[in-house]
C-alpha positions in Angstrom: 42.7 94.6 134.9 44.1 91.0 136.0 43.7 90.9 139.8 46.7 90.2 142.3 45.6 86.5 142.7 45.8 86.0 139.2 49.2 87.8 138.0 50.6 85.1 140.8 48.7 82.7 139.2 50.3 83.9 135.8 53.4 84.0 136.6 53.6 80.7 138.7 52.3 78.9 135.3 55.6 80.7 133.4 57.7 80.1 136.4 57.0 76.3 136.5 59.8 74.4 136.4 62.5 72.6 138.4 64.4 75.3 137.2 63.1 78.0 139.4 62.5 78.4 142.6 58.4 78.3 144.2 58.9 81.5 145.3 59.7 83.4 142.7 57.2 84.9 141.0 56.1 86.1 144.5 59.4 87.9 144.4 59.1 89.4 141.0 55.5 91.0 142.3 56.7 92.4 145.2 59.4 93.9 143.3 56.9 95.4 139.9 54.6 96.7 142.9 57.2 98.0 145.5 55.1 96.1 148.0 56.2 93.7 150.5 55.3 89.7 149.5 53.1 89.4 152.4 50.7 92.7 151.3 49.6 90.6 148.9 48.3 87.5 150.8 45.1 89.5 152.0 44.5 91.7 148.2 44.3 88.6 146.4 41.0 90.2 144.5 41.9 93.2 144.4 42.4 94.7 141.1 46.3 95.2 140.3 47.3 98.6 139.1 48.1 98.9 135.4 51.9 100.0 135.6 52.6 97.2 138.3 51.0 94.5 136.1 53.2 95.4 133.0 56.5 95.8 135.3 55.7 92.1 136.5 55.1 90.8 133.3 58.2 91.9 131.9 60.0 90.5 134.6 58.6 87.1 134.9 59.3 86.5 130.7 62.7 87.8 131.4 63.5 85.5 134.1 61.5 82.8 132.2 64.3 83.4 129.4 67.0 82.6 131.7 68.0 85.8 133.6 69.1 85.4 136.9 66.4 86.4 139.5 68.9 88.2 141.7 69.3 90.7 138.8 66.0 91.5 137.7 65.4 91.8 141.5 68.0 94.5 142.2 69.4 93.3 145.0 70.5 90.3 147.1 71.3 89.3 150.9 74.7 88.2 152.0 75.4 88.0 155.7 71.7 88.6 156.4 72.2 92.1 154.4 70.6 93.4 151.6 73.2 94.2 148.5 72.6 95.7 144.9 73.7 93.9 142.1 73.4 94.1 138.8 75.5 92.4 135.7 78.8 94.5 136.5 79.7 92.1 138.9 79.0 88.3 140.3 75.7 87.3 141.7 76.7 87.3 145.7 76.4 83.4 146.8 75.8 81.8 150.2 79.1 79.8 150.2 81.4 82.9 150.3 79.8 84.0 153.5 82.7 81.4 155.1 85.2 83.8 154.5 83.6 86.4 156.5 82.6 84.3 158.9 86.0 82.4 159.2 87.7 86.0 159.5 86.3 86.0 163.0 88.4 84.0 164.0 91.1 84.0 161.5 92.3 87.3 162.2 90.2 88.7 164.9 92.3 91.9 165.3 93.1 92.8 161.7 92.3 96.2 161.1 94.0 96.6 157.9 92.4 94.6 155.2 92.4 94.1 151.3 89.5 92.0 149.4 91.3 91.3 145.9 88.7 91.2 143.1 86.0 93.2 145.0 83.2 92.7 142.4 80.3 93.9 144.0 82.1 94.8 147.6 80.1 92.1 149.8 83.4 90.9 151.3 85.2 94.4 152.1 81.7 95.8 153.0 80.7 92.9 155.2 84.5 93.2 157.0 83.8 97.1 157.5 80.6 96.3 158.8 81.8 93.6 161.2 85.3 96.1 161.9 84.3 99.4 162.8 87.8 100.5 163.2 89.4 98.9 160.4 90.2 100.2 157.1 89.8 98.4 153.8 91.3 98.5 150.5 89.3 96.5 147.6 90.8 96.0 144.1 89.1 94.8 141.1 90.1 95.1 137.3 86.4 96.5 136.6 85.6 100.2 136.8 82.1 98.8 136.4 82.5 96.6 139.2 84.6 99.2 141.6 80.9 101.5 140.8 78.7 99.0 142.1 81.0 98.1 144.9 81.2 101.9 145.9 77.2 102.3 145.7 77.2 99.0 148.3 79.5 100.9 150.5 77.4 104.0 150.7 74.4 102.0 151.0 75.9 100.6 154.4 77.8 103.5 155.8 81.3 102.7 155.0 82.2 104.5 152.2 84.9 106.3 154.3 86.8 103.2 155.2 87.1 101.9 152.7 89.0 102.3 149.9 88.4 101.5 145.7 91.5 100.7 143.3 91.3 99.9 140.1 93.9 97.5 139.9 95.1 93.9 137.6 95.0 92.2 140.9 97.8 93.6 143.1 99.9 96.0 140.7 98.5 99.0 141.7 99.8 98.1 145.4 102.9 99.3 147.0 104.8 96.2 148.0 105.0 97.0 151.4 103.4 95.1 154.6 100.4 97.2 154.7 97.7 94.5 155.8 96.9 91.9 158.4 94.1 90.3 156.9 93.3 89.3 152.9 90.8 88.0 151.4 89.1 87.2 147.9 87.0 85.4 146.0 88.7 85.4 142.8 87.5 83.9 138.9 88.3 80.1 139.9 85.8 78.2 136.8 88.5 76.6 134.4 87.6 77.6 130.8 87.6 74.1 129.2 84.2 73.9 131.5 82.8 77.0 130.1 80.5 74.9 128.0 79.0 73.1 130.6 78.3 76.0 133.1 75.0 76.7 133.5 73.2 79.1 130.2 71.5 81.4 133.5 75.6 82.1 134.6 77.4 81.7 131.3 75.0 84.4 129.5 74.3 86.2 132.4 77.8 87.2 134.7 80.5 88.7 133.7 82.9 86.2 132.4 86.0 88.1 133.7 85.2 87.4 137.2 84.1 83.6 136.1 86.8 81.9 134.5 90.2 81.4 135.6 91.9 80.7 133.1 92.1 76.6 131.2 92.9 75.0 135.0 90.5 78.0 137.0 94.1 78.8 139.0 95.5 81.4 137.1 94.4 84.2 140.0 95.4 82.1 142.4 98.4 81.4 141.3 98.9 85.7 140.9 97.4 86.4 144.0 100.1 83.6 146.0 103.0 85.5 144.3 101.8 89.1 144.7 100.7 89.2 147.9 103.9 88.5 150.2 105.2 91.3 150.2 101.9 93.2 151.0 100.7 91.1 154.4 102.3 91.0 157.6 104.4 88.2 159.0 101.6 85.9 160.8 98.5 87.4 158.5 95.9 85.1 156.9 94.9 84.4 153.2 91.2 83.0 153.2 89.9 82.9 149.7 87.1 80.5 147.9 88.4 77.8 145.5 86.0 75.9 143.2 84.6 71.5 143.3 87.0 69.3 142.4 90.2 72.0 142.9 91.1 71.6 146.4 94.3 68.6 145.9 95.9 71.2 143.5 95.6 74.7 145.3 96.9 72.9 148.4 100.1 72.4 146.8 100.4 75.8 145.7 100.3 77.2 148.7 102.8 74.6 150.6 105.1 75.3 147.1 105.0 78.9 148.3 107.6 80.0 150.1 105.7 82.8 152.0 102.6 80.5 153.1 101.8 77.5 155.1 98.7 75.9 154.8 96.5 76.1 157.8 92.9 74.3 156.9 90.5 73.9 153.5 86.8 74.6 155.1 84.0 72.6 153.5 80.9 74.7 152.1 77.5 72.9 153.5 77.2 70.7 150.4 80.3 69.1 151.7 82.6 70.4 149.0 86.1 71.8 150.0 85.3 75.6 149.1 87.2 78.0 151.4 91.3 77.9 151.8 92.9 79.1 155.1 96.2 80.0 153.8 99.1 82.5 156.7 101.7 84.6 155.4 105.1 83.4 157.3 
């Protein structure tokens, strides 16, 4: 049997390439073994245990074929938490942490709020987290999706604030001023760039919460109509647009009648990613 020191060394020869990150196939170990990454660092010789070394060497040519690390792993952090996810749903990403963390101060006293296009439930978990005496509602098209986003909320306790709908964005919502706080992260990739996203997301996510349509705006542009006459008079709108979109999604939301534009946050590469929109 290969000993610990040398599946790392194994997998770091698979895994080397600008492609993937050093850390990786420390990662995938940890994960085959069900071991912390540091409980390796002193069992370097020690022999690894058939089952484990199999397990890891499944994952590291599966991720070496493209598949996203986050997936083969189980489970990701957002917010400093620790999420399943799985291909039912987006991979969570760092940048859509500014809408939780803009909420703060956003709409510090919302206690009613709906996350359209849950996916995996990291933005109406995180808020019931955050909230402990608000309620959520999260909508998302995929029954797949709405599962994993359910399995998140139990993981973290809130499963019995908030609630699942399986919804085309808003339709399944009584038009009434239920919430003081929405947000979402909705399918903003335009699908004349579909060729040009990258093989480990194309192949990978599921395209239904990817692509928004040929300009990426089409769930905006829904979400801007439907949502009026569901928030209250003064309630904020934050949701994550995509490079290069920010000039256009502006003017939708001064077009609309039932929004002003308040600010467009930049994510920390600098690019104009999260839009801070208030319902009238």
């Amino acid at each position: 049997m290969p000993t610990w020191g040398q599946l790392l060394a194994e997998g770091r020869s698979l895994l080397d390439s600008p492609a993937f990150a050093p850390f990786e196939a420390e990662e995938l170990l940890a994960s085959a073994a069900g071991r912390p990454r540091g409980w390796f660092h002193a069992r370097r010789r020690d022999e690894a245990h058939d089952g484990d070394a199999a397990r890891y060497r499944d994952l590291v040519a599966r991720r070496a074929a493209g598949e996203p690390l986050q997936y083969l792993l189980g489970e990701w952090e957002f917010l400093g938490r620790t999420f399943r996810v799985d291909p039912r749903a987006l991979i969570p990403r760092g940048e859509t942490e500014a809408i939780v963390e803009i909420a703060r101060e956003a709409a510090p006293a919302a206690r009613s709020i709906l996350d359209g296009g849950t996916g995996s439930g990291v933005l109406a978990v995180s808020l019931a987290i955050e909230r402990p005496e608000a309620r959520v509602v999260a909508v998302d098209r995929s029954e797949a999706a709405l599962a994993l986003a359910r399995a998140n909320a139990a993981l973290h306790g809130v499963a019995a604030r908030v609630s699942f709908l399986a919804s085309d964005w808003l339709s399944a919502l009584a038009p009434r001023p239920l919430f003081d706080l929405a947000v979402a992260n909705p399918p903003y990739v335009p699908r004349v760039d579909a060729p040009h996203v990258e093989k480990t997301v194309s192949d990978h996510e599921p395209h239904l919460a990817l692509f928004g349509g040929d300009d990426g705006l089409d769930a905006v542009r829904v979400l801007l109509a439907e949502l009026p006459p569901r928030l209250l008079p003064g309630a904020p709108f934050l949701f994550e647009i995509g490079y290069g979109q920010a000039r256009e999604v502006c003017g939708l939301v001064e077009a609309s009648p039932a929004f002003t534009l308040e600010d467009v946050r930049l994510d920390p590469a600098g690019i104009p990613r999260t839009v801070v929109a208030r319902r009238r």
